[in-house]
C-alpha positions in Angstrom: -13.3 -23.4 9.7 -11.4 -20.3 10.6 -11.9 -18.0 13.6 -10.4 -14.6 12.6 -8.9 -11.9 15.5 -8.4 -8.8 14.3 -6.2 -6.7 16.0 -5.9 -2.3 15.9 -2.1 -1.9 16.0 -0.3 1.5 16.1 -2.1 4.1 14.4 -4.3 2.5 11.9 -2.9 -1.0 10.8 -4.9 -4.0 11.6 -3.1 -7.2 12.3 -4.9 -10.6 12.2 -4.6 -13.5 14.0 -6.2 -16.9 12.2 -7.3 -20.0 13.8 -7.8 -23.1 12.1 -10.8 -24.8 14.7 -9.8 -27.9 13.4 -6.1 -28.2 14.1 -6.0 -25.3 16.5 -2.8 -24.1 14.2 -2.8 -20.0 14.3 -1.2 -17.3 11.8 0.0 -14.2 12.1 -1.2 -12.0 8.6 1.9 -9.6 9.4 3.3 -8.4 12.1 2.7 -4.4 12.4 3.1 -4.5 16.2 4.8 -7.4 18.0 3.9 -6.6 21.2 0.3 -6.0 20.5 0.1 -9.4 18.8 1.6 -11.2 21.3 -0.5 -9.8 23.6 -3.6 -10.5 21.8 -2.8 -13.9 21.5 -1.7 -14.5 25.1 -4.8 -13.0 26.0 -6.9 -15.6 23.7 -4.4 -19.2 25.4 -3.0 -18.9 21.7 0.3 -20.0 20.2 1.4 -18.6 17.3 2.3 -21.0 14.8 3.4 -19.3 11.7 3.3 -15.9 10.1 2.2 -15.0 6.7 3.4 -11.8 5.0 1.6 -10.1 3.1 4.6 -7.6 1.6 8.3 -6.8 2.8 6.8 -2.7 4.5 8.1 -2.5 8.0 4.5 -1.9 9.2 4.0 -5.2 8.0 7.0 -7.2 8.5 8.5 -5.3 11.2 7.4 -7.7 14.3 8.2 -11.0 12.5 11.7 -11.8 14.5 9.8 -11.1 17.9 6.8 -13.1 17.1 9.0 -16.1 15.7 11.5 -15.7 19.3 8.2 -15.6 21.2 6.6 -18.7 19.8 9.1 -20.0 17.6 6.7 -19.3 14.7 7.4 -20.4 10.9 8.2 -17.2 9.1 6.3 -17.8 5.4 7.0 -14.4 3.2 7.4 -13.0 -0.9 11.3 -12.9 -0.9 10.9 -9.8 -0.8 10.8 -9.6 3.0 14.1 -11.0 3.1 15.5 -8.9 0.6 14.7 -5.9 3.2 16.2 -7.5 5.9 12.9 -8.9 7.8 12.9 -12.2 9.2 12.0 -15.3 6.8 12.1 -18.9 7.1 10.0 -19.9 3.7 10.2 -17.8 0.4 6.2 -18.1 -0.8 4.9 -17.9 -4.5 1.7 -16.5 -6.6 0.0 -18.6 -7.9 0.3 -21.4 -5.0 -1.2 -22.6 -2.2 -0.3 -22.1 1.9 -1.8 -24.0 4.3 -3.2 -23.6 8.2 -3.8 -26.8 9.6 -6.6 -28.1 7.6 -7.6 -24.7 6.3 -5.9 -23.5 2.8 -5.3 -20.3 1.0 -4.9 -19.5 -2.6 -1.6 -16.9 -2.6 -2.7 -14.5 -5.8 -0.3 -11.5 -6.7 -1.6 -8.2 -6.2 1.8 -6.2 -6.8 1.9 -2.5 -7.2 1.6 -1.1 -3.7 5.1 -3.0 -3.7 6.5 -5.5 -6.1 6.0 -9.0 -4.4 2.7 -8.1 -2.6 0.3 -11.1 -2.2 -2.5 -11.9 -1.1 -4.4 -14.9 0.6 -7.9 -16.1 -0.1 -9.4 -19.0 1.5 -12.1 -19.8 -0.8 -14.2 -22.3 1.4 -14.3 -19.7 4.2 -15.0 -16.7 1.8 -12.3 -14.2 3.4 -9.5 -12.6 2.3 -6.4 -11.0 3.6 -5.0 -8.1 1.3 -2.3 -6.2 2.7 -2.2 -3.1 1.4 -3.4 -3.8 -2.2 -7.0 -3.1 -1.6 -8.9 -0.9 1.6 -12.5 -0.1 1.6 -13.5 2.8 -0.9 -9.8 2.8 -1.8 -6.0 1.0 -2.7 -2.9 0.9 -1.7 -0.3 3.9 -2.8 1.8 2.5 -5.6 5.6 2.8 -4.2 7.4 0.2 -6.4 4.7 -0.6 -8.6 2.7 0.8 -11.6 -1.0 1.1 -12.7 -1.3 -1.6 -15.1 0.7 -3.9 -12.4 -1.6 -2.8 -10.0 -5.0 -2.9 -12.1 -3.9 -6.5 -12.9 -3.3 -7.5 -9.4 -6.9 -6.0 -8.5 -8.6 -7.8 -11.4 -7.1 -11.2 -9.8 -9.1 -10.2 -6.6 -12.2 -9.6 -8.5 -12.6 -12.8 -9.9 -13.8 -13.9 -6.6 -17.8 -13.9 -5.2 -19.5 -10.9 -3.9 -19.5 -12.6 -0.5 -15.8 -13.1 -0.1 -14.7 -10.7 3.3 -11.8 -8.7 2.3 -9.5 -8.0 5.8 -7.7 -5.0 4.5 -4.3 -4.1 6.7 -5.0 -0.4 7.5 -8.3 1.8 8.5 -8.1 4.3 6.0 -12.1 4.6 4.9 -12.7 8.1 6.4 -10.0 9.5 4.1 -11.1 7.6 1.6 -14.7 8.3 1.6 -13.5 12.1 1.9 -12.1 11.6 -1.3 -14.9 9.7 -3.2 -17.2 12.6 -1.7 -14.6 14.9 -3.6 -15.3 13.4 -7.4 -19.2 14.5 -7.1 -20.4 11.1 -8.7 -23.9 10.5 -9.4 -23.2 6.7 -7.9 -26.3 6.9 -5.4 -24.3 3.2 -3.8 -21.2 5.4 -2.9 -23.2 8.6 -1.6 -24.9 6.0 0.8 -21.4 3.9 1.9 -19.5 7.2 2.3 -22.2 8.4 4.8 -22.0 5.6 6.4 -18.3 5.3 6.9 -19.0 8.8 8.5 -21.5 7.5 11.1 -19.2 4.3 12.1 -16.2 6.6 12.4 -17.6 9.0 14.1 -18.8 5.7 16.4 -15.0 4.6 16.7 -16.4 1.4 15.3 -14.4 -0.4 12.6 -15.1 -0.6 9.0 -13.0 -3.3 7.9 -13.5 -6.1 6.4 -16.0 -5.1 3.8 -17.0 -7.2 1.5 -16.1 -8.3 -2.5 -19.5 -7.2 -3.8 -19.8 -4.2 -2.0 -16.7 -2.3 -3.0 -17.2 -4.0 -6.4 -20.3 -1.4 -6.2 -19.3 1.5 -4.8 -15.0 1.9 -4.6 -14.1 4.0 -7.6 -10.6 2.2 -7.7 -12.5 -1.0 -9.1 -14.4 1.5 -11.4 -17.6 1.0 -9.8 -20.8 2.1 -11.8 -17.9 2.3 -14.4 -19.8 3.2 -17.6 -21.0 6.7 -15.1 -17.7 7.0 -13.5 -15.7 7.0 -16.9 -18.1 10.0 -18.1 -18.0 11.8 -15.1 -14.7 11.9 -14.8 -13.9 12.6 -18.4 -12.2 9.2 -18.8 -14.5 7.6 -21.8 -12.1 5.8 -24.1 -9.2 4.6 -22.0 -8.3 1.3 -20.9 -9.4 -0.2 -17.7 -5.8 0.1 -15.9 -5.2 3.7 -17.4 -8.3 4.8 -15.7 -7.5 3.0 -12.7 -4.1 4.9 -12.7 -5.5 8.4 -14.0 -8.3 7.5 -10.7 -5.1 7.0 -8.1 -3.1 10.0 -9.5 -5.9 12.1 -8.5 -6.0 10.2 -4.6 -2.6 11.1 -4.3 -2.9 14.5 -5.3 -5.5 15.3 -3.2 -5.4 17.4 -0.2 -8.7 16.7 2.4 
């Protein structure tokens, strides 16, 4: 069992602290602010064991040498991290396990935000830490990456239940439900989760995590409604990853 402390750092990154009950082992899922995470866990009688990256960005990876001269945490990371000159003690794979005590994650590639982006699932407990690679009604930007990179890496996410609790790494749903609002699709699901992004922002109350099943409905990235979407947005006939990319061309172009 896994108790899971999320925590707002700067201006819209959330870090997240993970307890396994049974060994009372904690991670770090990146380090956007090390002061803030200390503080969190100092603040909970925590020690923070290890620290799992999720990709080598600086809002990401930035705190790991203060965390690790804090608590003298194990540093597991894509080599990546090390390759930008963030603190590392274990290079981690795809396509492997990581473990927390007694709890264990699968590490699944979701490159395309950056190259090397992972992510880690923990099946039993049905929750899921993503970086960057997924965000509620959205995904990441694709610095290093490419569509058909990132379209496979999101596929790899989707094999997973409905139920599975995606902890995305940034609160970015207002802009993103601004943009969904901007493609004028008939997707009755969206129309009601982009209203009610509105009302929980407006609230100052968080939207992450969301959940596998409902962005599977409603987040236009994962071609939601697809066989509507593709028509309405003139994109019958393409593959899966060129509408994803045609989809995220269109995000990054637009201004609102």
């Amino acid at each position: 069992m896994l108790d899971i402390h999320q925590i707002p750092c700067l201006s819209d990154n959330y870090g997240y602290l993970i307890e396994d009950k049974a060994s009372g082992k904690v991670a770090s899922i990146d380090t956007p602010d090390a002061d803030a995470i200390i503080a969190a866990a100092k603040a909970r009688d925590l020690r923070i064991d290890q620290i799992w990256n999720t990709h080598w960005h600086p809002d990401h990876a930035g705190g790991n040498a203060k965390i690790k001269a804090e608590f003298g945490s194990v540093i597991y990371a894509p080599k990546e991290v090390s390759g930008h000159g963030f603190a590392c003690d274990e290079i981690i794979f795809p396509d492997s396990e990581i473990s927390l005590g007694e709890s264990h994650a699968k590490i699944i590639d979701v490159s395309g935000h950056t190259l090397g982006h992972i992510a880690f699932v923990f099946e039993q407990e049905k929750c899921a830490f993503v970086g960057d690679a997924l965000f509620v009604l959205g995904c990441g930007r694709l610095f290093e990456g490419d569509g058909n990179m990132a379209w496979a890496g999101l596929s790899r996410l989707m094999v997973f239940d409905d139920d599975m609790e995606i902890y995305c790494a940034h609160e970015y749903s207002a802009a993103n439900a601004r943009f969904c609002q901007s493609l004028n699709l008939s997707n009755q699901a969206l129309a009601a989760r982009v209203q009610e992004i509105f009302d929980l922002t407006a609230k100052s109350i968080p939207t992450v995590p969301t959940k596998l099943g409902k962005e599977r409905l409603t987040n236009p990235f994962l071609l939601a409604d697809k066989v509507n979407l593709l028509s309405e947005l003139e994109l019958i006939g393409v593959s899966d990853a060129e509408a994803f990319s045609k989809i995220r061309k269109m995000k990054d172009e637009f201004r609102g």
